[in-house]
N, C-alpha and C positions, 0 to 999 in steps of 0.2 A: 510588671503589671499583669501580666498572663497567671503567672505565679499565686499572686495574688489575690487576682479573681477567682481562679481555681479551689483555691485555699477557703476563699471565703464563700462561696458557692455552696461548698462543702458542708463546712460550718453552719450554713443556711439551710440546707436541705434538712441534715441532722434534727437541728435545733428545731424544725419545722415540723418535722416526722412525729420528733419526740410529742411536741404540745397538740399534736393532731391527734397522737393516740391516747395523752392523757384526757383531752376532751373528750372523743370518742368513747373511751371508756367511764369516762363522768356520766354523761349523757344515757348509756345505757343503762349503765348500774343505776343511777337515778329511777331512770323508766321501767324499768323491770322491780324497783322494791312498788310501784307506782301500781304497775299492773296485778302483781301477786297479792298486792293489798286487795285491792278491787275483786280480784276472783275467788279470793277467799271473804270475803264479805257477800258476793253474790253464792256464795255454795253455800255457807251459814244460813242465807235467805232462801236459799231453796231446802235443804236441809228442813229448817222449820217448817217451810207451807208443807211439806210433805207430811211432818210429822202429824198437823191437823188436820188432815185429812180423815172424814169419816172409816171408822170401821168397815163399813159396809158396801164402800166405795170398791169396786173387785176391778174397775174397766182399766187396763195398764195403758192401753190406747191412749184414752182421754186424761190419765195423770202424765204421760208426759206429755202432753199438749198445754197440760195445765200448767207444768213445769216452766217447759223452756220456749213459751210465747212472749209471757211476760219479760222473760230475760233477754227475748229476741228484742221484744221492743224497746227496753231500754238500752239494747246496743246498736239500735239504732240512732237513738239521741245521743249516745255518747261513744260513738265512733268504735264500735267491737263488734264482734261477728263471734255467732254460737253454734255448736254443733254438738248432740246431744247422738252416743253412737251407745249403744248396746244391744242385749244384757252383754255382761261381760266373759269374754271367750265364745263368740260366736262368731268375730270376724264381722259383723254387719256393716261397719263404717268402709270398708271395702268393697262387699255385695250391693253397696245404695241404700241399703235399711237403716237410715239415719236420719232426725232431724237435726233443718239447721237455716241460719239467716240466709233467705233467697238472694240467688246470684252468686252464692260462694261456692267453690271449687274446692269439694272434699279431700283433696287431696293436699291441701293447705297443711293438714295433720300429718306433721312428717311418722314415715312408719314408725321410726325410733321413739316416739311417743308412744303409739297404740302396743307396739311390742313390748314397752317397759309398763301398762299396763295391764296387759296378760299375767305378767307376773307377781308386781306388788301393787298394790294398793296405795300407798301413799303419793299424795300430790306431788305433781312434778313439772315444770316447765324448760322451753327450747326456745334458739330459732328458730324462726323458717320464713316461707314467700307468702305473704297471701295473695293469692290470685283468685279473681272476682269480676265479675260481669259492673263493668261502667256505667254510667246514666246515659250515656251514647248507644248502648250496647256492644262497644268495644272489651275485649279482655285483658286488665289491668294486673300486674304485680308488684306489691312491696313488700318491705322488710317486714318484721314484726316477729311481734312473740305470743308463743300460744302457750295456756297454761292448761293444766288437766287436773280434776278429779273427781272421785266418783262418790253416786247416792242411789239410793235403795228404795226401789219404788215399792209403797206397802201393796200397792196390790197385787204384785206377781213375788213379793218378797226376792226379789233380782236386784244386781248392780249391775247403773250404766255409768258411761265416763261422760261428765260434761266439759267440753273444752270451750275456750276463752281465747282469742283470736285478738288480739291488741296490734294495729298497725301502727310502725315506728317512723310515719310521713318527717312528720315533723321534727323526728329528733335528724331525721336523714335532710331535711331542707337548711339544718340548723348546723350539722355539720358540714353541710355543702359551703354556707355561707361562712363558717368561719376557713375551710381551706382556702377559698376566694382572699378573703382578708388576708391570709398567711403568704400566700402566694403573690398577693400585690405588696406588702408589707416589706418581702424578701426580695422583692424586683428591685424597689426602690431603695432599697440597702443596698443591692449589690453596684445600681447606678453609683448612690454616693460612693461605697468603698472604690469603684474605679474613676472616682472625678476625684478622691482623695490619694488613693498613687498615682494616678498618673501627676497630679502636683508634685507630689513628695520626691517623686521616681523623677521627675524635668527637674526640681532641685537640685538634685544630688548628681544626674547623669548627663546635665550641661555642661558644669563644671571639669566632669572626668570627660567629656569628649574632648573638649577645649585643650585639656590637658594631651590627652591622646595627639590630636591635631600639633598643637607646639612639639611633642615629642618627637611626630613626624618629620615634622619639620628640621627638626635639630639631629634628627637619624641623616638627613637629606643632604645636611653641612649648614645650614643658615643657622650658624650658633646666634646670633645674634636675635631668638626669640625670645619671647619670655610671655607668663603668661598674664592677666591682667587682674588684680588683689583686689576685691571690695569686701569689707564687712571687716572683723576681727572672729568669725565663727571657727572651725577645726579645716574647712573650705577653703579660708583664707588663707587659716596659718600654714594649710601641705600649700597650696598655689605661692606662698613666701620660699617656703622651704626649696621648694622644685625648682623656683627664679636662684635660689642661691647654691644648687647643686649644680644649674645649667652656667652659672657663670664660673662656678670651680673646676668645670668640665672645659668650656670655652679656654680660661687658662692654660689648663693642663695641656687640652690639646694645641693650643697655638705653643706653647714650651716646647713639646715632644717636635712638633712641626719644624720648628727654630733647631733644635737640636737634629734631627735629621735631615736638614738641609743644608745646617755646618758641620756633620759628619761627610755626605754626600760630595761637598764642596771640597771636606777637606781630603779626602781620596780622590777626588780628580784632578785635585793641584797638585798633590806631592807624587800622585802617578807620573801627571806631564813633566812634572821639575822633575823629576828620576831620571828621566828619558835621559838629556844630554849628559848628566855625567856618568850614567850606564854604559853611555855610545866610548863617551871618552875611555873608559874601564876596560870595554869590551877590544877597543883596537888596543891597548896596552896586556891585557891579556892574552888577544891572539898572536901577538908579538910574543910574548914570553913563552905561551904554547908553541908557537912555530919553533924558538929556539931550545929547548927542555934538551934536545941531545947533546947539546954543548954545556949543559950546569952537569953540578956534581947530584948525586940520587936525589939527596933529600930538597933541593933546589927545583928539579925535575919531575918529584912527586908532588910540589908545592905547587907547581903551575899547572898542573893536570888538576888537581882540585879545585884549583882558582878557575879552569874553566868549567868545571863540571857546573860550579855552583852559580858561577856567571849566568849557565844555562837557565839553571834554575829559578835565578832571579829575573831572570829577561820575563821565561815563562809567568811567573809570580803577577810582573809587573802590568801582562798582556790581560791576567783575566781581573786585576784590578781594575784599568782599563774598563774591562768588558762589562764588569759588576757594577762600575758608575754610569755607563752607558744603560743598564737596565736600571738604574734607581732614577736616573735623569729621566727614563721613559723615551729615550733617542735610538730605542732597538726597533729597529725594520726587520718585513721579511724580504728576501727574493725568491719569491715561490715559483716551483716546477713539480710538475708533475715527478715523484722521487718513485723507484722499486727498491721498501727495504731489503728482498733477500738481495738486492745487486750491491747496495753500501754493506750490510751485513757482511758479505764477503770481502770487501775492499779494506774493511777495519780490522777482521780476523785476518786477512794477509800480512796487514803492516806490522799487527802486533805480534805476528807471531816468533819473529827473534826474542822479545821479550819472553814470551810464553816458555819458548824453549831453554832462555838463562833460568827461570823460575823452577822449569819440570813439569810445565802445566800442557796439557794438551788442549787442544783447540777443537771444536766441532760446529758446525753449523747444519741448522735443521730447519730450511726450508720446500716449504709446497714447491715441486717442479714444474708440476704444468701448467700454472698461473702463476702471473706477478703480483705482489703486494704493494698497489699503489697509492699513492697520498700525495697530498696538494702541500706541502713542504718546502723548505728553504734547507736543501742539501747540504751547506757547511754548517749549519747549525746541529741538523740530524746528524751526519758524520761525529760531531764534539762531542754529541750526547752519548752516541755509542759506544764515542773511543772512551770516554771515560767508562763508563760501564763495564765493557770488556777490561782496562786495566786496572780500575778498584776489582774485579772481580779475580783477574792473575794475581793481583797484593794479597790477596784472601785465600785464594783457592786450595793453600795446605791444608791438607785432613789434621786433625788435633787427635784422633785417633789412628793408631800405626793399621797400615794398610787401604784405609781408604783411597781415595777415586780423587788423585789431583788430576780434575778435568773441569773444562768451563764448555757449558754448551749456550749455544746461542739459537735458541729458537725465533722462527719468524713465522707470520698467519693472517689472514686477515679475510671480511666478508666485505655486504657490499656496504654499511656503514662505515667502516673502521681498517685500521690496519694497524699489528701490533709486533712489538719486539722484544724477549726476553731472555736476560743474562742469568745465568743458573751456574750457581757453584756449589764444591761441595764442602768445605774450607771452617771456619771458624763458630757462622751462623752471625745471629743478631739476638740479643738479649729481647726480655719484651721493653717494648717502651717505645727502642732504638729503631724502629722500623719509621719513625716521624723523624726524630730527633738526626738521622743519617744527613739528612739534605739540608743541614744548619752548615754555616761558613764555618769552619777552622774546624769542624768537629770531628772526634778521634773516640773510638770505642773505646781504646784500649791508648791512651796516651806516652806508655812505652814504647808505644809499636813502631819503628820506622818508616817510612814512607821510601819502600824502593823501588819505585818506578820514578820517581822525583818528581812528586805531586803537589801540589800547592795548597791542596785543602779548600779548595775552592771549584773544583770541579762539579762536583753532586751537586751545589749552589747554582752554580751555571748552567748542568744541565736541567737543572728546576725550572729556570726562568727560562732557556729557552723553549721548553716543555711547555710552558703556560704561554710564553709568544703564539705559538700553536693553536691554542683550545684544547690541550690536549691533556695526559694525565701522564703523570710518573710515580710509580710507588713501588714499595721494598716490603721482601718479605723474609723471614729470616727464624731460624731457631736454632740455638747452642747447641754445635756439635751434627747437626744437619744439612749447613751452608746457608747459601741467600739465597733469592731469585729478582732482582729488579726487572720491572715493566714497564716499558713505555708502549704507549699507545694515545692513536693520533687520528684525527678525522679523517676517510674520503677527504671532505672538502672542509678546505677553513674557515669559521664561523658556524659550522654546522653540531649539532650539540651530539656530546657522545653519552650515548647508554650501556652500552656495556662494551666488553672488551673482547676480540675473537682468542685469547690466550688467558687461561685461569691464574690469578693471583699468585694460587700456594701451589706449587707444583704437585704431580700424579706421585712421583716416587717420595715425597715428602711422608713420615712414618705419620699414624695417628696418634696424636697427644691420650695418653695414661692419664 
């Protein structure tokens, strides 16, 4: 509606400007062939009486009295004022040596007149103001047009200029009164143009509110909206269309719903039903492992792998477990008060045998003279780390000969946050891969073995316990540069985090070419 009015306002103003200056300019050009008539018919008229004028006639005085009385007085009856200034090139009409219709203000004659009569001779006409003594005796100005030209008094054989002083009242009352009209004219247009959208605009922009509102709605979960169909207009038929996109949607999402709640189901049933014949597996494997020195090699090698892998499925089994527990939504925390550099170091301790079968070295870089504390659940932050630190020793081979197999584990923290980040210098991460890492089962590099004996489900896990938090985890990574994952965690749980006291991309990270 704003738009609208605006628009048409415009529109209005224009179109109004236009018809005001073509009147305006009618009006004038009208009155000025009007005036110029008339004064060239009064200087014809004077022209002649001058011409009969006796020979003998010498007094210039009295011929121009005889002149411009008459003319005086007939601009009295018909609304013009005379002024009679010469001879010419004397400057008189300046000095006061001038007759003229009493009450007028000789200065009516604009100079650009008298000065373009110094020069040529031919008749010529202006604007200007006539200003003039009132019947009040107040001093009045209006518009008008003064016309000039000049006659040749026989008795001094001189030219004076007679001007002609036509006041423009009426063309100026007449223009008054048609801006009026214009101006009321365009009020009452722009009134209707806004009682005409704002209808058109509540047409159109009830319906899309409505629409909005259900959309709402159905953002909200109450699939069960829909909107309400009247007419057979274009209105009607999107408000059909939208009722049968929200119940294809309804569909779909109750399908997906179904389907991930018998996925859900069906990894927490085959997890638990695992359990007892694993238990069974695992006391028949540590039997066969206890006795391995009594088989012959290859007997002996076979039941050191049946435990290795036993391990492995146990583990498999536990973050299975773990992963229906978070899709159930039955994950708690037990929060304390945690100091990451103090887990930091208990994680780099434990894994450091591994580190050392890999070749990787271990370092830890944390602030000593402060703790980095956070409102956390310790054996979940512990999970997150150890993963982190051992996907980072799986990685941490330089692909270039001589590089820096070393994992550094930075810690940091201010007084919103506290943060921890694993930095390697190993494989890197393609682009993409930096989202795509923290998917279940996912492998960069699908040849790659898993020798820490990982389940591919760790990065998953430590996702969700990351998000149990409020907290953030992300990876960063370029070919041939290494990684650096970050976790980073509130002060306090529930509290929102802004930024992170450890940068994403790391310092020694080169600048992309």
């Amino acid at each position: 509606m704003i738009s609208t009015l605006l628009l048409s306002a415009t529109v209005v103003g224009v179109v109004g400007w236009l018809l005001l200056q073509q009147t305006r300019d009618g009006l004038l050009d009208q009155r000025v062939d009007t005036v110029v008539a008339e004064a060239v018919n009064e200087t014809e008229d004077a022209r002649t009486r001058l011409q009969s004028t006796p020979f003998n006639d010498v007094d210039a005085a009295q011929q121009q009295r005889a002149l411009v009385e008459p003319i005086i007085a007939r601009g009295a009856g018909r609304d013009f004022a005379v002024v009679l200034a010469g001879p010419s090139g004397s400057g008189v009409l300046r000095e006061g040596g001038a007759t003229y219709t009493p009450g007028l203000d000789r200065t009516s004659v604009p100079d650009s007149l008298v000065e373009h009569f110094s020069e040529v001779a031919e008749p010529a006409w202006t604007y200007t103001r006539i200003r003039r003594e009132g019947p009040d005796g107040a001093r009045v100005a209006e518009p008008g047009v003064v016309v000039g030209s000049q006659v040749t008094l026989p008795a001094d054989g001189r030219t004076y200029t007679l001007y002609l002083l036509f006041p423009l009242s009426g063309e100026e009352r007449t223009l008054d009164l048609v801006s009026r009209a214009l101006l009321t004219a365009g009020s009452l247009l722009l009134v209707l143009v806004a009682g005409v959208a704002w209808l058109v605009t509540r047409q159109v922009v009830t319906p899309v509110r409505l629409a909005r509102e259900v959309a709402e709605r159905l953002a909200a979960g109450r699939l069960r909206e829909r909107l309400v169909v009247k007419g057979e207009d274009d209105l009607a038929r999107l408000a059909t269309s939208f009722n049968q996109m929200a119940t294809n949607l309804q569909r779909q999402i109750r399908q997906l719903e179904e389907l991930s709640r018998v996925q859900r189901r069906f990894v927490s049933d085959v997890s638990h039903e695992l359990r007892t014949p694993l238990t069974t597996v695992r006391m028949a494997g540590d039997v066969l492992h206890d006795a391995r020195e009594d088989f012959d090699p290859v007997s002996a090698r076979a039941a050191e792998l049946l435990q290795v892998e036993l391990d492995r499925f146990e583990t498999l089994l536990v973050d299975l477990l773990e992963i229906s527990r978070f899709d159930a939504g039955a994950a708690v925390l037990d929060l304390d008060d945690v100091n990451l550099s103090d887990v930091a170091h208990r994680i780099v301790d434990s894994t450091m045998p591994l580190a050392s079968q890999r070749g990787v070295h271990l370092l830890v870089r944390a602030p000593q003279d402060r703790p980095c504390l956070a409102e956390a659940d310790v054996r979940r932050v512990e999970r997150i780390l150890r993963n982190l630190v051992t996907n980072a020793i799986d990685h941490a081979a330089p692909e270039v000969p001589g590089g820096r197999a070393e994992v550094v584990v930075h810690v940091a923290g201010d007084q919103h946050s506290a943060a921890v980040a694993v930095r390697d210098h190993g494989v890197g991460l393609a682009p993409g891969e930096s989202a795509m890492v923290f998917n279940r089962f996912w492998r960069a590099d699908p040849a790659r073995a898993r020798t820490s004996g990982g389940t591919g489900l760790g990065l998953a896990i430590a996702l969700e316990d990351t998000h149990l938090h409020g907290g953030w985890l992300q990876a960063w990574g370029r070919p041939g540069e290494g990684a650096q994952f970050r976790l980073t965690l509130p002060r306090r749980v529930g509290e929102p985090l802004r930024r992170s006291p450890i940068t994403l991309i790391p310092d020694d990270a080169e600048e992309p070419v």
